[in-house]
Every structure is written in structure tokens, then in C-alpha cells.
Rosetta silent file (secondary structure, phi, psi, omega in degrees, C-alpha in Angstrom):
SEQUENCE: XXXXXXXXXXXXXXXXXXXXXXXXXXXXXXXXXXXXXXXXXXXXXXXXXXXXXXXXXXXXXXXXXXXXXXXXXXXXXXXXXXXXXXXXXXXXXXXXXXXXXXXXXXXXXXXXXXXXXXXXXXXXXXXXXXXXXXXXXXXXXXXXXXXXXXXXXXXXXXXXXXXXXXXXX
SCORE:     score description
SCORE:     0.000 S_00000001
   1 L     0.000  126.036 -165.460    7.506   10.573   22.537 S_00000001
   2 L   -87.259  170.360  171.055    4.772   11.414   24.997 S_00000001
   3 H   -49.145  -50.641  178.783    1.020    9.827   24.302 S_00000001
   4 H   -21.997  -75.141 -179.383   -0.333   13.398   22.973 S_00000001
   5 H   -33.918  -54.473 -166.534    2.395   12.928   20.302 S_00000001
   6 H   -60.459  -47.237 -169.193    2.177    9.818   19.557 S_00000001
   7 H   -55.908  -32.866  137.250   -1.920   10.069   18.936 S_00000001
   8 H    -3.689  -70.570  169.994   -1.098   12.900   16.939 S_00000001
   9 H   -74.990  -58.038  166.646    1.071   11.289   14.604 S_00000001
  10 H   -30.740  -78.765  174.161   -0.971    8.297   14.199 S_00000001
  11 H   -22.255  -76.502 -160.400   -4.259   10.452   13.610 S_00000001
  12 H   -46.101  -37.320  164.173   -2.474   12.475   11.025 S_00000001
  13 H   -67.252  -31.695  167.688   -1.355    9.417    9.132 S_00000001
  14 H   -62.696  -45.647  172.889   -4.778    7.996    9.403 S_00000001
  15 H   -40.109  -82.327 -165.299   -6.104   11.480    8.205 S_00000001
  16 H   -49.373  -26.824 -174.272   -3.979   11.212    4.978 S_00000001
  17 H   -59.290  -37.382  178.644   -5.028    7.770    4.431 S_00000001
  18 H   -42.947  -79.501 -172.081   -8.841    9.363    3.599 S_00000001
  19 H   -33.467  -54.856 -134.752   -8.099   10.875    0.604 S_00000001
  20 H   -98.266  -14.010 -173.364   -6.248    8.232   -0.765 S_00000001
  21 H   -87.561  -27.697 -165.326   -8.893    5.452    0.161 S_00000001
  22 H   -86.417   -6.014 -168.247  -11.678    8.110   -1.373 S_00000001
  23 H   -92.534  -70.968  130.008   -9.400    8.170   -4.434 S_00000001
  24 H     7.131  -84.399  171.568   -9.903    4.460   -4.893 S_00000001
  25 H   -78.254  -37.742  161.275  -12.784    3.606   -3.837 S_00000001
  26 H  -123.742   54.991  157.230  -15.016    6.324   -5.518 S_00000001
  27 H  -137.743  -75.587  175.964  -13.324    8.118   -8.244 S_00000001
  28 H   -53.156  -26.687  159.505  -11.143    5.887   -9.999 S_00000001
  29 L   -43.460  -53.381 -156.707  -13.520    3.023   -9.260 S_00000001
  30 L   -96.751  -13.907 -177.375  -15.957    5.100  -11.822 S_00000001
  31 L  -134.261   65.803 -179.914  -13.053    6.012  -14.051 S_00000001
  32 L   -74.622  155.308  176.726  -11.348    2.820  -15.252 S_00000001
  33 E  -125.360  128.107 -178.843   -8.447    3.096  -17.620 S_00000001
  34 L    70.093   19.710 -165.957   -7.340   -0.056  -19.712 S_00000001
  35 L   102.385  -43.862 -170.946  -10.433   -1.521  -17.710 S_00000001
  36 E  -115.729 -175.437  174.682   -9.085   -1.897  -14.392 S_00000001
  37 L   -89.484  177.418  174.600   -8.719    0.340  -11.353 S_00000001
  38 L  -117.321  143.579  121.059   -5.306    1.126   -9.743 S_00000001
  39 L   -41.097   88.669 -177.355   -4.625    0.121   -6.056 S_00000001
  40 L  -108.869  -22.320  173.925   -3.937    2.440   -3.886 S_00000001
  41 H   -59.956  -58.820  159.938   -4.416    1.395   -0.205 S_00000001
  42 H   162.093  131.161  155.965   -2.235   -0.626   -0.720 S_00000001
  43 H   -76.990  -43.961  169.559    0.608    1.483   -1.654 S_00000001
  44 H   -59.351  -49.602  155.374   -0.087    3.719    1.054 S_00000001
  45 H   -31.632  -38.876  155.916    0.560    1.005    3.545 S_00000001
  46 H   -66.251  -11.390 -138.193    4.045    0.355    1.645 S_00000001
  47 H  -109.263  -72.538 -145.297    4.571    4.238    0.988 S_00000001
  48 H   -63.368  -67.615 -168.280    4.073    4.729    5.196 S_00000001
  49 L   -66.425  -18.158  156.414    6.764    1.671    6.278 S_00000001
  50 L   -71.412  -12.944 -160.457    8.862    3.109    3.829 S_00000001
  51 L  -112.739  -32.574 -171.826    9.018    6.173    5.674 S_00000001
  52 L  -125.098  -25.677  171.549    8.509    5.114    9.403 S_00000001
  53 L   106.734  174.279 -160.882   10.450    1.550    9.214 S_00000001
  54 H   -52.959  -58.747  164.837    9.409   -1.923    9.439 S_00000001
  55 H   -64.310   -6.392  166.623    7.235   -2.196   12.562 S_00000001
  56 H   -95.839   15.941  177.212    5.198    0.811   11.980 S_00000001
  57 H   -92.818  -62.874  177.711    4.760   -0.549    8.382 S_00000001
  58 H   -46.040  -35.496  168.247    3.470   -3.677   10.225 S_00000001
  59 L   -76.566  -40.126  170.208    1.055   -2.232   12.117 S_00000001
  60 H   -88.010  -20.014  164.842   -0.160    0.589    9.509 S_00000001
  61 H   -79.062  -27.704 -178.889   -0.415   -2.406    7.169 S_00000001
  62 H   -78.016  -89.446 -173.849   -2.715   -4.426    9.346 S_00000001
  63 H     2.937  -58.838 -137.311   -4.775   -0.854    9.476 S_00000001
  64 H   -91.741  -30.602  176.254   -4.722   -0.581    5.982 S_00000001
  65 H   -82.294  -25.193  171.612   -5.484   -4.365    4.839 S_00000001
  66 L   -78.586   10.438  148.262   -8.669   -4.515    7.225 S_00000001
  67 L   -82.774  -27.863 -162.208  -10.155   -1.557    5.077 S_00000001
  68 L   -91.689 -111.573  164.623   -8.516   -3.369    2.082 S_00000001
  69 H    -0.238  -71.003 -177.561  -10.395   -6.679    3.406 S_00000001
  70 H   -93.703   13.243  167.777  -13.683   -4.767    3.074 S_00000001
  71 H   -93.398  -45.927 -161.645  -13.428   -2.965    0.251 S_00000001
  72 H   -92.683   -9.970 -167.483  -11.998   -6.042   -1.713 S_00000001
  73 L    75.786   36.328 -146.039  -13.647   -8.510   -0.306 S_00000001
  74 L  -107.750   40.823 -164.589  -10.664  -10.251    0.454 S_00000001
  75 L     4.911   56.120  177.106  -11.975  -12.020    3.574 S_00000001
  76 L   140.950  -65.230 -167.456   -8.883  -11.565    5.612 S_00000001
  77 H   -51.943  -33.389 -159.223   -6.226  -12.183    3.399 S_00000001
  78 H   -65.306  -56.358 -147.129   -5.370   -8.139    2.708 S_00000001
  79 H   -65.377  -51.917 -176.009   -4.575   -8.067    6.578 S_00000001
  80 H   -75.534  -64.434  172.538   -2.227  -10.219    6.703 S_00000001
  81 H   -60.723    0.795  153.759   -0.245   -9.800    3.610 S_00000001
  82 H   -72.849  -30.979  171.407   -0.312   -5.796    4.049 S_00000001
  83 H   -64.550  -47.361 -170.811    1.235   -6.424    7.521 S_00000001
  84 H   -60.485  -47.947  177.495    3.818   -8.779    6.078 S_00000001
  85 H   -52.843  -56.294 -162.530    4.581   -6.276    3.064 S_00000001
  86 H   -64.105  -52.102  156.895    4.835   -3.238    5.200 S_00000001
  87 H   -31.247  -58.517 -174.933    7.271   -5.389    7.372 S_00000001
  88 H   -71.375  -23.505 -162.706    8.983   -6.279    5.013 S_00000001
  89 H   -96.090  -34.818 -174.772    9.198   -2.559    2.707 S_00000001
  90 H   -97.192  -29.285  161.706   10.662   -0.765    5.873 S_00000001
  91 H   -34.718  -67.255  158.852   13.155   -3.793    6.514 S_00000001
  92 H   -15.433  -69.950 -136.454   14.173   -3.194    2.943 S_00000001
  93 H   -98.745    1.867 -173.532   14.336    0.266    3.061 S_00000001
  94 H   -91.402  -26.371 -161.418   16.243    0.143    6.471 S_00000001
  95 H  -118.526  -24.300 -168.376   18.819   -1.826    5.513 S_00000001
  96 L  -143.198  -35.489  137.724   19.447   -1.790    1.728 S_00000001
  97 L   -45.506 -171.020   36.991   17.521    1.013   -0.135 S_00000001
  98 L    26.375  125.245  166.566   16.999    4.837    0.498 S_00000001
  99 L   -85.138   66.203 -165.030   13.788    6.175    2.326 S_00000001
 100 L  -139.686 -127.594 -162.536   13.487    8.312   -0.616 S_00000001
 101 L  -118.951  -34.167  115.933   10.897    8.305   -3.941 S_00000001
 102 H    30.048  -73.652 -153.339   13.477    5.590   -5.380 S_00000001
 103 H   -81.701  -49.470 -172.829   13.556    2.858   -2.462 S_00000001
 104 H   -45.816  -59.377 -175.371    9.419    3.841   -2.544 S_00000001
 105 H   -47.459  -68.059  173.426    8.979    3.026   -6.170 S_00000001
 106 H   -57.367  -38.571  177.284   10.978   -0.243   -5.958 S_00000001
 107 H   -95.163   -2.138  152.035    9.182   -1.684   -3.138 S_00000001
 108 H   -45.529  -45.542 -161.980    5.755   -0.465   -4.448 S_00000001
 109 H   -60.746  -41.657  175.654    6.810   -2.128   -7.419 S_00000001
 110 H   -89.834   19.751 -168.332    7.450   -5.425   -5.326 S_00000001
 111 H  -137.014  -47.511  173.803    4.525   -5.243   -3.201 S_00000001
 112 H   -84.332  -25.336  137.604    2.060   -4.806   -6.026 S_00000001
 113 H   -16.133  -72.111 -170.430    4.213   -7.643   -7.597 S_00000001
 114 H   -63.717  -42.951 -167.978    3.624   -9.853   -4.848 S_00000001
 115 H   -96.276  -23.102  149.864   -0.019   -9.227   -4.466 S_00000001
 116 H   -39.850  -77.964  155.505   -0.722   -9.843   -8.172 S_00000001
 117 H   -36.169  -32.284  150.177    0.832  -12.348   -8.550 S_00000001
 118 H   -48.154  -46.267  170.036   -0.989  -13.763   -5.619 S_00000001
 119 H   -88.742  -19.711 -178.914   -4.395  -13.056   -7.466 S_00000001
 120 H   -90.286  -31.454  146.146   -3.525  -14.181  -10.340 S_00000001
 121 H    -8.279  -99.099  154.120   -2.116  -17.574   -8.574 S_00000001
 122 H    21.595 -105.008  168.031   -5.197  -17.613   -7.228 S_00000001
 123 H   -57.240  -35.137 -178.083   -7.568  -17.396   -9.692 S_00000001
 124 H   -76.297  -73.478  -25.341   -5.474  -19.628  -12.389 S_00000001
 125 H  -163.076  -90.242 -179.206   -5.450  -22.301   -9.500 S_00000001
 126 H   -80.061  -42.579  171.882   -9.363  -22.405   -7.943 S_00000001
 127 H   -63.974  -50.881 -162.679  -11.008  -20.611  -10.613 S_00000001
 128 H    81.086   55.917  137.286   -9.344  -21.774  -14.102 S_00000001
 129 L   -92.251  179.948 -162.194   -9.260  -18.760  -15.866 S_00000001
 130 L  -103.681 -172.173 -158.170   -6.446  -18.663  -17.926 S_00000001
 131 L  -101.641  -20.261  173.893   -3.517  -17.186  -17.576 S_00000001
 132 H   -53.494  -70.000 -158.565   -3.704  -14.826  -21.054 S_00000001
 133 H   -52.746  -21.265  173.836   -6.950  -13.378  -19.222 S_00000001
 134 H   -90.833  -21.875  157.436   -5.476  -12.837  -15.983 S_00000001
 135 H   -46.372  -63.070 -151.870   -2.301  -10.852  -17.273 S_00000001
 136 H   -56.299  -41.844 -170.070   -4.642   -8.638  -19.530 S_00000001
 137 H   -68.262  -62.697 -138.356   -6.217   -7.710  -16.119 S_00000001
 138 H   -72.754  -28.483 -173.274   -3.196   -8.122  -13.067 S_00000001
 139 H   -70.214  -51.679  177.242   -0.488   -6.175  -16.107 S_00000001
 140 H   -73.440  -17.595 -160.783   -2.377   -2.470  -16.442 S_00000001
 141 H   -79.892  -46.156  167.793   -3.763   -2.426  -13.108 S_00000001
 142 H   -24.423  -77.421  175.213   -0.110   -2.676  -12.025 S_00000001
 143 H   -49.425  -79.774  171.963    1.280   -0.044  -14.155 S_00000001
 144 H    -6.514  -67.571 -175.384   -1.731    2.000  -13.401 S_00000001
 145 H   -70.009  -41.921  157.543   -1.136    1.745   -9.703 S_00000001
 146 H   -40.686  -42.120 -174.245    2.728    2.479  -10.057 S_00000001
 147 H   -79.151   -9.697  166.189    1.709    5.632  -11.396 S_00000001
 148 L  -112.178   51.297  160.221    0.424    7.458   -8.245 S_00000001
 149 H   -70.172  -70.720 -172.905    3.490    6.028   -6.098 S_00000001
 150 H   -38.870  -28.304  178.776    4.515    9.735   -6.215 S_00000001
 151 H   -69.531  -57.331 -153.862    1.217   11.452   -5.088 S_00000001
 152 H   -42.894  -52.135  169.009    1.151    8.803   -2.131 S_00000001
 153 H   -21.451  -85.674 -157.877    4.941    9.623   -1.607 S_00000001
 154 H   -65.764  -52.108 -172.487    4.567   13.522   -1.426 S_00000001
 155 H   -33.334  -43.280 -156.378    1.414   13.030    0.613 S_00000001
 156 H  -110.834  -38.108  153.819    2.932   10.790    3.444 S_00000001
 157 H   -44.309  -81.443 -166.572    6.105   12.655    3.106 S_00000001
 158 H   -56.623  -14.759  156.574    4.650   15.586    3.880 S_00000001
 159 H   -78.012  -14.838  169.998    2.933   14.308    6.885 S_00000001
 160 H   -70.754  -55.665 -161.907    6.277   12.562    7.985 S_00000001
 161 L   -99.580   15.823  161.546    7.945   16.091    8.119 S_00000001
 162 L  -114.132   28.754  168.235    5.084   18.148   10.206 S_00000001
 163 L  -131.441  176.935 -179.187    4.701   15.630   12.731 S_00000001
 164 L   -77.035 -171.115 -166.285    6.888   14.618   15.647 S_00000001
 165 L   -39.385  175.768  143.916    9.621   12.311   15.789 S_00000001
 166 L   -26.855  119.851  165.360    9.872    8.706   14.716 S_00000001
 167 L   -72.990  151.932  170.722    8.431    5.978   16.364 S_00000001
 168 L  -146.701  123.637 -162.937   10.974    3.843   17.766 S_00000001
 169 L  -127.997    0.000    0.000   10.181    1.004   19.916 S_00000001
């Protein structure tokens, strides 16, 4: 894969990422349902390593948690556990799932899992809210966010099949 290509490919997935960050941060932000927002950066960051394999999940995760990191305020933390996830969602998906809507769903499922659970951790820990109050939040925003695995999917799919090959490194 020459540089053109590669910058190419890169771009485009950064291109698709817009939408999905504008979907997030200022539409559903303005339109909560059950209260909370869904999380979609990220899913795209899990959606993309399912699709391109572990290290460009690693790399496109760190991307996606420093935007993540300043949207959430999550001094830091975003970077590093979207890099870890994304690692981890195209291992997964390399070795024991399908790179299909499937293996995407299950490790979305396990990624916003992870990172819940993490916040809710969290918060029951150093804050002391309880744990009733932090389900009522960490349970719809979950489902909620599970439900546009598929837009993310076809989006990043479809930028996966118009661009050039695979990275492989």
C-alpha cells in the first residue's frame, strides 16, 4: 500500500467518523431518551477494529478516545481504554468471531459493557452514589447505544469496501 493510499484510507475513515461524532454530540445530546444519551464514538472505534483488525483498532481507538477525552471530560482515561478495546475487538474478531454485523454487535456489546461498568465502578467507589442510581443511568444508555451498532456498521462497512486494501503491518 503506497502513502497516497494509505492517507486515503485513513482520511476516509476519519471522514465517516464526523457524522457519527455530530450525531452524539449535537443531536442526540438534545434528544435524550430514558434520560440518557447513547455513545457512539465509542462504538465507532470498536465498529472500525472490527473491520480492519486489532492494531488498526488500536490506533483508531487512541484517535477516537482523545475526542472522547474532550467531549466527556474523561481526562485521559477514554484514550487509553478505546485503544485497549479496539485491540482487543479486532483480536476477537480475528481469531474467534466473524467480521460481520454479529461479531460487531457482540463486541459492541462488550465494549460498552466494559466501559460502564467502569463508570459505574467509578462513581459507586469515589463518589457514593448508589448503585440503584447508577444502573437506572449506565442500563438505557447501554441499550440505547446498542441500537445504532448497525448504522455505525453499514457506515464503516461501506467505507471498508470503497477504499484500498487492508492495512497490514
Amino acid at each position: 500500500m503506497t502513502t497516497r493510499e494509505y492517507c486515503i484510507k485513513w482520511g476516509a475513515y476519519a471522514l465517516a467518523l464526523l457524522p457519527v461524532w455530530f450525531l452524539e454530540a449535537f443531536v442526540f445530546s438534545r434528544i435524550p431518551l430514558w434520560s440518557v444519551t447513547p455513545m457512539l464514538l465509542p462504538l465507532a472505534a470498536v465498529v472500525l477494529a472490527v473491520l480492519e483488525g486489532p492494531l488498526a483498532g488500536a490506533g483508531f481507538g487512541i484517535l477516537v478516545g482523545m475526542l472522547c477525552d474532550m467531549i466527556y471530560g474523561s481526562a485521559g482515561g477514554m484514550t487509553l481504554l478505546l485503544s485497549l478495546l479496539g485491540t482487543g475487538a479486532g483480536l476477537i474478531t480475528q481469531f474467534r468471531l466473524r467480521q460481520n454485523l454479529l461479531g460487531c454487535w457482540l463486541c459492541s456489546a462488550a465494549a460498552l459493557a466494559i466501559l460502564d461498568g467502569l463508570r459505574v465502578l467509578w462513581r459507586l467507589v469515589i463518589k457514593g452514589i448508589s448503585l440503584a442510581a447508577l444502573l437506572e443511568v449506565a442500563l438505557p444508555e447501554f441499550v440505547w447505544s446498542l441500537i445504532f451498532v448497525p448504522l455505525i456498521y453499514g457506515l464503516f462497512l461501506w467505507v471498508h469496501q470503497r477504499v484500498p486494501e487492508r492495512t497490514h503491518f
